[in-house]
Every structure is written in C-alpha cells, then in structure tokens.
C-alpha positions as CSV (number, residue, x, y, z in Angstrom):
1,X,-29.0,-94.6,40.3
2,X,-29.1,-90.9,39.3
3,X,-27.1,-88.3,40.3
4,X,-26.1,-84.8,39.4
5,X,-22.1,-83.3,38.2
6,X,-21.3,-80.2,37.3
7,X,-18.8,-79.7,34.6
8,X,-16.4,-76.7,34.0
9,X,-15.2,-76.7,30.5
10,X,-11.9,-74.8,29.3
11,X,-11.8,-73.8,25.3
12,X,-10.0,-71.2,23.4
13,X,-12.4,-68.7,22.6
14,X,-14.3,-68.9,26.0
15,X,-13.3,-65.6,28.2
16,X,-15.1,-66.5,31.7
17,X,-15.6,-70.0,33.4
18,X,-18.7,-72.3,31.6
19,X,-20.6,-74.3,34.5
20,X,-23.0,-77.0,33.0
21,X,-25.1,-79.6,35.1
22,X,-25.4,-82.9,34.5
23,X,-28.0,-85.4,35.4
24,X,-26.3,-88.9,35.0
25,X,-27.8,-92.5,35.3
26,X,-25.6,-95.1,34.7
27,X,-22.9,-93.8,32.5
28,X,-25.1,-92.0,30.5
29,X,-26.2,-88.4,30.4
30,X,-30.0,-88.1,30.7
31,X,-30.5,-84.7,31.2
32,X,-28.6,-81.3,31.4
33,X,-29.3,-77.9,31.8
34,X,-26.5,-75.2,30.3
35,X,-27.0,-71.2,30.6
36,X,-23.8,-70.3,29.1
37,X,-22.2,-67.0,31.2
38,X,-21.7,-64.5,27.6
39,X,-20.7,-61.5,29.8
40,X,-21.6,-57.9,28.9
41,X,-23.0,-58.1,25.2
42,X,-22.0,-55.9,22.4
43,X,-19.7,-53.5,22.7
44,X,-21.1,-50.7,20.1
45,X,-23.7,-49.4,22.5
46,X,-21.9,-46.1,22.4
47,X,-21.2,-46.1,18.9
48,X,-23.0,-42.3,18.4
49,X,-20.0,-41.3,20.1
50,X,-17.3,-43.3,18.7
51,X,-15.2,-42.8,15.8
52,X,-14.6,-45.2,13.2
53,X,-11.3,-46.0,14.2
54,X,-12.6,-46.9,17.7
55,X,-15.8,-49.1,16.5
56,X,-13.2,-51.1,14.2
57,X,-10.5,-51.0,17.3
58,X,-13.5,-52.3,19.4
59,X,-14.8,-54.6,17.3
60,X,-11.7,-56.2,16.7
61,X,-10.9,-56.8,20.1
62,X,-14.3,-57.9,20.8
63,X,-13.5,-61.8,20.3
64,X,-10.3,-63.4,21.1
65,X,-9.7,-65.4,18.1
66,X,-11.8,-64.3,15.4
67,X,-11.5,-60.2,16.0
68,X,-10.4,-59.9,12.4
69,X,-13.5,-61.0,10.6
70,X,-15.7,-58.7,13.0
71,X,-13.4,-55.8,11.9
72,X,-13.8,-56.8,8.1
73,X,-17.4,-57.3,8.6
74,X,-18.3,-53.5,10.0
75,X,-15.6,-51.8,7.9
76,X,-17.6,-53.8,5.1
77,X,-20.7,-52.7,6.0
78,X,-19.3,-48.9,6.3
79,X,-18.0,-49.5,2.8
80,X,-20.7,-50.2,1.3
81,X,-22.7,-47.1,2.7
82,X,-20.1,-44.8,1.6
83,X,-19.7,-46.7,-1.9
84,X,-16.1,-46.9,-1.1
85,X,-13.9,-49.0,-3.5
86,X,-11.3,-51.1,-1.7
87,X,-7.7,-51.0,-3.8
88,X,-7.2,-54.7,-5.3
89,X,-4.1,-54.8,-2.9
90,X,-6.1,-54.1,0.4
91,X,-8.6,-56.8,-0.8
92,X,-6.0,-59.4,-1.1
93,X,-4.5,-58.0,2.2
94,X,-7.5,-58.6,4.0
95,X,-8.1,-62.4,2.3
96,X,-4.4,-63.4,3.9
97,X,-5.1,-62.1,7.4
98,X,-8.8,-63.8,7.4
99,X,-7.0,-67.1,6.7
100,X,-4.3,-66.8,9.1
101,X,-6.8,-66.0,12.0
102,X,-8.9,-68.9,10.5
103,X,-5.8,-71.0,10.7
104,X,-4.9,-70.0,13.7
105,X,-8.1,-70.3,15.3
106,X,-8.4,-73.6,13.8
107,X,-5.4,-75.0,15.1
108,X,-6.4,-73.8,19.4
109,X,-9.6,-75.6,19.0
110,X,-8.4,-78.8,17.2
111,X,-5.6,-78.7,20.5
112,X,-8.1,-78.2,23.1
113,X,-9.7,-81.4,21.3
114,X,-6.7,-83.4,21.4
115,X,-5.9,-82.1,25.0
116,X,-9.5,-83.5,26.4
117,X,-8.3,-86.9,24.7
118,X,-5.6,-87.1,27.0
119,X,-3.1,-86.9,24.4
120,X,-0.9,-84.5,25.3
121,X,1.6,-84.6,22.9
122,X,-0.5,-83.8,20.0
123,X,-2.0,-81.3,21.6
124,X,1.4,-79.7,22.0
125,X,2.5,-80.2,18.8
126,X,-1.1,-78.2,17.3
127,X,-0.6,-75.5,19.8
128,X,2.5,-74.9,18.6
129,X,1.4,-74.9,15.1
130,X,-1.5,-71.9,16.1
131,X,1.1,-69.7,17.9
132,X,3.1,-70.1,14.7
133,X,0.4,-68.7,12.4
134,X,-0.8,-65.9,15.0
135,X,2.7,-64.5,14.9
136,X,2.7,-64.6,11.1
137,X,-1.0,-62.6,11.1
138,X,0.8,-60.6,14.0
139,X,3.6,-59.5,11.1
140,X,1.2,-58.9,8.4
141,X,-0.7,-56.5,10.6
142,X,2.6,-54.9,11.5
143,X,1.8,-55.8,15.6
144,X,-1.4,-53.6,15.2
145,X,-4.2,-56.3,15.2
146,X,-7.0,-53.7,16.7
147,X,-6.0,-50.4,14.0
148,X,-4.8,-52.7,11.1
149,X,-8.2,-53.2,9.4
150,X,-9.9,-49.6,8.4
151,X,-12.9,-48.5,6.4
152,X,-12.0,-48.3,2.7
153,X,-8.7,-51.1,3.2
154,X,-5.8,-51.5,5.6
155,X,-3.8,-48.9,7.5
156,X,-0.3,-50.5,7.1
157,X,1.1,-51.9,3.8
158,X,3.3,-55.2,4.0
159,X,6.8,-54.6,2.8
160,X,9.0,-57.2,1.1
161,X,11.1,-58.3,3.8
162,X,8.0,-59.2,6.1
163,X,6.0,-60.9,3.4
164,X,9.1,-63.1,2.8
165,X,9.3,-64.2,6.2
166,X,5.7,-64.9,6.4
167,X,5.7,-66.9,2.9
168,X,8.1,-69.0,4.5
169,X,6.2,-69.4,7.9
170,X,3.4,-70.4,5.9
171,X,5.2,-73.3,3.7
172,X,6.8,-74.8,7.1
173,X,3.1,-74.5,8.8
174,X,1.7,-76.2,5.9
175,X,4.4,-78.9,5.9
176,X,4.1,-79.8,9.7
177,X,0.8,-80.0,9.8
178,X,0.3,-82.3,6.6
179,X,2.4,-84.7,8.6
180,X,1.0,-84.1,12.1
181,X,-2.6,-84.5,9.9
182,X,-1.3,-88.0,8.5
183,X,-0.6,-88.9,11.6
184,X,-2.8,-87.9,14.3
185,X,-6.4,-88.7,12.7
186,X,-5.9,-92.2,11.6
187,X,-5.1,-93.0,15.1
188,X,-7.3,-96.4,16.0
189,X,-8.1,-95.1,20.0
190,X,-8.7,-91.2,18.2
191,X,-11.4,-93.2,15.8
192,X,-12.7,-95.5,19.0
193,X,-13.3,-92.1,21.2
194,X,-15.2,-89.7,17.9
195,X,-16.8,-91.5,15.8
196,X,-20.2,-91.4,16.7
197,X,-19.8,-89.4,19.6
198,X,-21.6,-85.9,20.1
199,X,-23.6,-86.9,16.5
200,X,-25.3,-83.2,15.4
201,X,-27.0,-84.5,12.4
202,X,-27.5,-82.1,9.2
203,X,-31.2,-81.9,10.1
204,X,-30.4,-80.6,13.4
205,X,-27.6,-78.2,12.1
206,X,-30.7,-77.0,9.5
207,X,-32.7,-76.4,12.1
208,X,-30.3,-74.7,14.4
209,X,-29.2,-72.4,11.5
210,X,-26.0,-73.4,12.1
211,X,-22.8,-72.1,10.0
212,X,-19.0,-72.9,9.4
213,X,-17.4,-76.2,10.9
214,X,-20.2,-77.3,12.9
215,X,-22.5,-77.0,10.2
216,X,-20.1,-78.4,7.4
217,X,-18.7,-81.2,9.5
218,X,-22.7,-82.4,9.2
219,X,-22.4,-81.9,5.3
220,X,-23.8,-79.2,4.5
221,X,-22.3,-76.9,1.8
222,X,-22.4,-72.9,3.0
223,X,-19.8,-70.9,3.3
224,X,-19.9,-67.2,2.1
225,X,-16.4,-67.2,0.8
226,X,-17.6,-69.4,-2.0
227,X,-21.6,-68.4,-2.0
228,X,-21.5,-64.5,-1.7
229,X,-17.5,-63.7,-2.0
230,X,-16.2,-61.2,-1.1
231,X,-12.7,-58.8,-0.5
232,X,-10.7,-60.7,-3.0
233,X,-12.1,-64.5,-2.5
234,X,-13.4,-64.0,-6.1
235,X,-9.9,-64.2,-6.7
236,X,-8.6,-66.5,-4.2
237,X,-11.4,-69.0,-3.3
238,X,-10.6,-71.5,-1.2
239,X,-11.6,-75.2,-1.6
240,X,-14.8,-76.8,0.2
241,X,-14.3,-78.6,3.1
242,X,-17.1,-81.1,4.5
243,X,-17.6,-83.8,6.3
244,X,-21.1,-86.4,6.5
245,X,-20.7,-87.7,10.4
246,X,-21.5,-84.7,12.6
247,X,-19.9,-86.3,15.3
248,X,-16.6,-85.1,17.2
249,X,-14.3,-87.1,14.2
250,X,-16.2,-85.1,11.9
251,X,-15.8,-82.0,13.5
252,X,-12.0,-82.3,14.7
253,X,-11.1,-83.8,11.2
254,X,-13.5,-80.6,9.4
255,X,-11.1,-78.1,11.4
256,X,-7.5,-79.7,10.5
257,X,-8.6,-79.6,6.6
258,X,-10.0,-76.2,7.0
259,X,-7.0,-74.9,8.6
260,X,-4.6,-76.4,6.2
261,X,-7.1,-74.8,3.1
262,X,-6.7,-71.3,4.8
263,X,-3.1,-72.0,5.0
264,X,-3.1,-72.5,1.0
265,X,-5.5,-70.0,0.4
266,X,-3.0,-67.1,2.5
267,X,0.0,-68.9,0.8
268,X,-1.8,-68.3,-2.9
269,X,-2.8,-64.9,-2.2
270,X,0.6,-63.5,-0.3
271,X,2.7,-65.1,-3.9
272,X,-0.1,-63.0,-5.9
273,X,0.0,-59.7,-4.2
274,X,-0.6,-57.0,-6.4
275,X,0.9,-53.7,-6.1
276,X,-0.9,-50.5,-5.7
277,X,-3.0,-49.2,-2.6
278,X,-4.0,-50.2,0.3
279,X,-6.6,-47.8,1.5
280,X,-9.6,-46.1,-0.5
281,X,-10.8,-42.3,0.7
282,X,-13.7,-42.3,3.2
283,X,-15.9,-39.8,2.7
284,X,-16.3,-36.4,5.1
285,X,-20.0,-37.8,5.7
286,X,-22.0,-40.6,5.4
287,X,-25.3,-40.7,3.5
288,X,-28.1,-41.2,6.1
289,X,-29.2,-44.7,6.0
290,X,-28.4,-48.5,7.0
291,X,-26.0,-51.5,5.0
292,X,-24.9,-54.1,6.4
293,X,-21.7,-56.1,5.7
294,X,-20.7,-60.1,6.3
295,X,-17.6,-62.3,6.5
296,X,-17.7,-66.0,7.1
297,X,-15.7,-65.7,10.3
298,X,-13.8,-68.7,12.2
299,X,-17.5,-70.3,13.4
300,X,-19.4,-69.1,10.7
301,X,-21.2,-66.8,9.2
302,X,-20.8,-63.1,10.8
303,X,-23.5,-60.1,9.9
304,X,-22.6,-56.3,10.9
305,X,-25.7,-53.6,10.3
306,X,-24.4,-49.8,10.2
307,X,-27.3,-47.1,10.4
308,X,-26.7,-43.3,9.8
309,X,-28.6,-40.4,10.9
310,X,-27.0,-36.7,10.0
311,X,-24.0,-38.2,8.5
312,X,-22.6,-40.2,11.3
313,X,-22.3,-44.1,12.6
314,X,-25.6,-43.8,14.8
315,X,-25.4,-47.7,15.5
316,X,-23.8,-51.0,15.3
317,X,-24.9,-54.2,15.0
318,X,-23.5,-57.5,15.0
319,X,-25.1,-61.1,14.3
320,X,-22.5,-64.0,15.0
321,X,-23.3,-67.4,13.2
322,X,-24.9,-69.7,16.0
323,X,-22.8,-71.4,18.7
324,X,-23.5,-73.8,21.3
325,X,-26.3,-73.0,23.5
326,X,-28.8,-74.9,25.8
327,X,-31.2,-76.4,23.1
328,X,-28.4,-77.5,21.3
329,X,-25.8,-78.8,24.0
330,X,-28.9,-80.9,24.6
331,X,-29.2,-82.2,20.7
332,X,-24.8,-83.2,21.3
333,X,-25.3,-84.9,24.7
334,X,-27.8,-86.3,26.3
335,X,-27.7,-90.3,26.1
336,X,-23.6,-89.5,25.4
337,X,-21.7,-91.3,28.2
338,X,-20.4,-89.1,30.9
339,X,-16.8,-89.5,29.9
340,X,-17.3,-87.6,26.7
341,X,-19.0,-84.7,27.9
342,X,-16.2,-82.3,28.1
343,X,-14.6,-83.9,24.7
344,X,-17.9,-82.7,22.9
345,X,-18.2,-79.6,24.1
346,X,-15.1,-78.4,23.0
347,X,-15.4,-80.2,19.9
348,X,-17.8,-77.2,18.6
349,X,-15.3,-75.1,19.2
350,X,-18.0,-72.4,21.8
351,X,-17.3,-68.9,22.0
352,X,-18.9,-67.0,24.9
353,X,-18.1,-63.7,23.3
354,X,-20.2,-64.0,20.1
355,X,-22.9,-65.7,21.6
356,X,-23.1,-62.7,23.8
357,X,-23.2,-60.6,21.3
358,X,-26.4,-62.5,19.2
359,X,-28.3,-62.4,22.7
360,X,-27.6,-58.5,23.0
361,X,-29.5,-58.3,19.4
C-alpha cells in the first residue's frame, strides 16, 4: 500500500516553514518531491546605492547563523580590490569570531539532531553549549554583530577585561563538551538510529559539489582554511576533521569534532593576540573592476564577487557552498524508512537563506 505524508521539518538556520511530500510503501520512502521555500534571494540588489557599511551590515544579517563569514567574505573581496592590508591584529580578530559562529552554529544543528532522536536531554545540554559560545562571539564583537566586521579589519578592538572573560568561556565550553562528546556518541540506541542512515556517499558529495560537514563527513578533504588560508589561519590552522560513513553518525559526530576544533582554534588565537591595529585605511575610491573574496563558512565554502564602475560598489554577489535541495534530499532518502525522514534532514544541517541566495545567482 502507498500513500502520501507531508513533512514539516524545523532546523536552526531555516527562516520559513519547509514542506516536503512523501510517497511511502511499506515503511519505506519510495519517492519524494522537495521545492525548498528560500524566500526573497540576495539582498545586494541595491548595492549601487548602498554604502559599504550597509552591504557588510546587510550581509551580515543575511543568514542567521553564519552572517559572520558572509561579512568576512565581501569585506574580503572589497579588500582585495582596494589592495588593503588587514593589521595582523584584525586578522586574528576575525579568525576568533569565525570559530565562535562555527562553534556555535555547530552546536544548534548537532541539538536539533539530538532533539529529532527524542533525546531531550542532550539536546538541552548542546543548546545550552551554542548559546554559551554566541554570547562569547556577542562580547568579542562588542554587541555589534551587523557593524563589527569592516573593509580593511574590525571596527571595535577587544579590551583586556572582555578577552579574559571570553578565554575563560571558551576553556569551560571546551571542557563540557569533551565530556558531553564522550558521552553522548558512543550511545548504543544513538549508533542503532545513524549509522547507515541517510548514507551521501563521497561520489555523491563529488558530484553534488558539496563543501564543509556534509562533504567531510563523506571523507573528503576541502576546507579553505587549510587549502587557500586566509585572515590569519596561516597562523592559526585548525585541524582536519573527517569522517568515511556519510551517514547521519558521520555527519552528527563530523559537527561535535568540528565544533570542539573551532573551540581550540578561537582559544589558540585569543592567548596569541597580537597588539597593534585593527583596521587598515580604505581608500576614497575604488579602482574600476571585479575581485572576489571567500571564507569556508559554517556549511561550507562561501564566494562573494565585487564589481566597480566609476569608483564605487556597483554589485554584489554571493555563491554559498551547496545545501540540501530536491536532487539531493532524493540521493539521502528514498528507500530510508519513514521514521527517519525528519532525523536526516536535519542531519545536513539546511539553510533556506543561502540556498536562496545561490538560486538568485
């Protein structure tokens, strides 16, 4: 007997409610058909007309959990158009507030995975552990998370007494979540529900183009922090992470160790701060012409394009890694049992914002 459900999945980074239809025989899922809702596309189609402290401020607020890497990504771009220098302080500025929002991004999704295990508790306790790390970004960036980041470095410096507090946020972050780590993945039913559930194989990721935990929880090896650094991850690089399984283990395990990396990295580079600057001089007037700049943001790998004509920003564009779309919630679920449908859809951690964003071009 077949039959049709429709399921409306809940994850952090998804602004607007996801509908996807099911066509179940059995247990099984046979067939399904998923147009995600991405909402109104880029936000820079104005960007003739807007400053560059309102395209950072809007791209910053563009996605709910990863608005930091889309702000370092343009002001990189705009960087390297103007041949600005970032001061060695900004640079490692801009390395600890990437990690916390990695962290701290991280640390929602792996919840939201725990959460559609039915294991509440756990879920709690990772929740918890995100809000801890947003509030430490929140210090770092003074409370100003959309005017922080600026073309040529940071607008606010860190003082001692904040970057003391955070230092120690970060050593009791790192110590919860060793232990809740040790024991949350060994957990028999956690292995009984994952592994082998939701499988994207490193084939499909390849042929997906896939980037960041998806794409390293199937094995492969990219990440831009290591393969094209850049602010001061030459400095700071942070460990690789992968997994071989593809399946939801893989990918929930791939986020916990990735988090607690970022938490290292931010840790390493806060100790480390070097005095000095933290903002370069931006030209009057940009030389006509186009650069782009990148960051490997929460999900991967995240492109901004600038182009000039007569000295200003005449537009913007932005190219998120991939995330989960129809072709490819098809590769995760069909022949998956019904039970597990919501489980591995927030186990790739979807973002309705950027992949709005890659369909507006």
């Amino acid at each position: 007997m077949a039959y049709t459900l429709a399921l409306r999945p809940n994850a952090p980074a998804l602004t607007r409610p996801q509908r996807m239809l099911l066509k179940i025989e059995g247990e099984q899922i046979v067939a399904l058909e998923y147009r995600p809702d991405v909402g109104p596309g880029s936000p820079f189609a104005q960007a003739a007309r807007m400053g560059f402290e309102q395209l950072v401020t809007a791209a910053t607020l563009t996605c709910p959990t990863c608005g930091t890497a889309h702000a370092l990504a343009l002001c990189q771009a705009v960087e390297t158009l103007a041949a600005i220098t970032v001061p060695p302080r900004a640079a490692v500025l801009r390395v600890i507030a990437a990690e916390l929002e990695r962290a701290t991004s991280h640390l929602a999704a792996v919840a939201t995975i725990f959460a559609a295990l039915a294991l509440p508790t756990i879920a709690d306790a990772f929740t918890n552990e995100s809000a801890t790390t947003r509030k430490a970004l929140s210090d770092l960036q003074g409370g100003t998370r959309g005017a922080w980041l600026v073309p040529g470095g940071v607008a606010g410096d860190l003082s001692d007494e904040p970057q003391a507090l955070i230092i120690q946020i970060i050593a009791a972050s790192l110590d919860n979540l060793f232990t809740l780590a040790d024991k949350s993945l060994a957990q028999r039913y956690l292995l009984a529900r994952t592994v082998e559930v939701g499988v994207i194989t490193a084939s499909a990721a390849t042929q997906f183009n896939l980037g960041g935990p998806m794409a390293r929880a199937a094995g492969l090896k990219a990440d831009m922090r290591l393969d094209a650094p850049y602010a001061a991850y030459a400095a700071f690089p942070p460990k690789l992470v992968t997994q071989e399984g593809g399946d939801v283990y893989a990918r929930l395990t791939q986020l916990v160790l990735e988090a607690l990396e970022s938490l290292k990295v931010a840790e390493r580079a806060i100790r480390e701060l070097p005095a000095g600057l933290v903002r370069g001089a931006l030209p009057a007037t940009l030389p006509t012409g186009s650069s782009e700049g990148a960051a490997e943001a929460p999900r991967g790998p995240l492109h901004y394009k600038v182009e000039t004509d007569g000295g200003r920003l005449g537009a913007v564009y932005c190219r998120p890694a991939p995330q989960l779309d129809r072709l490819l919630a098809q590769t995760a679920l069909i022949q998956a049992t019904v039970d597990n449908a919501a489980l591995i859809f927030v186990s790739t951690d979807p973002c309705d914002t950027c992949l709005g964003m890659a369909h507006d071009g």
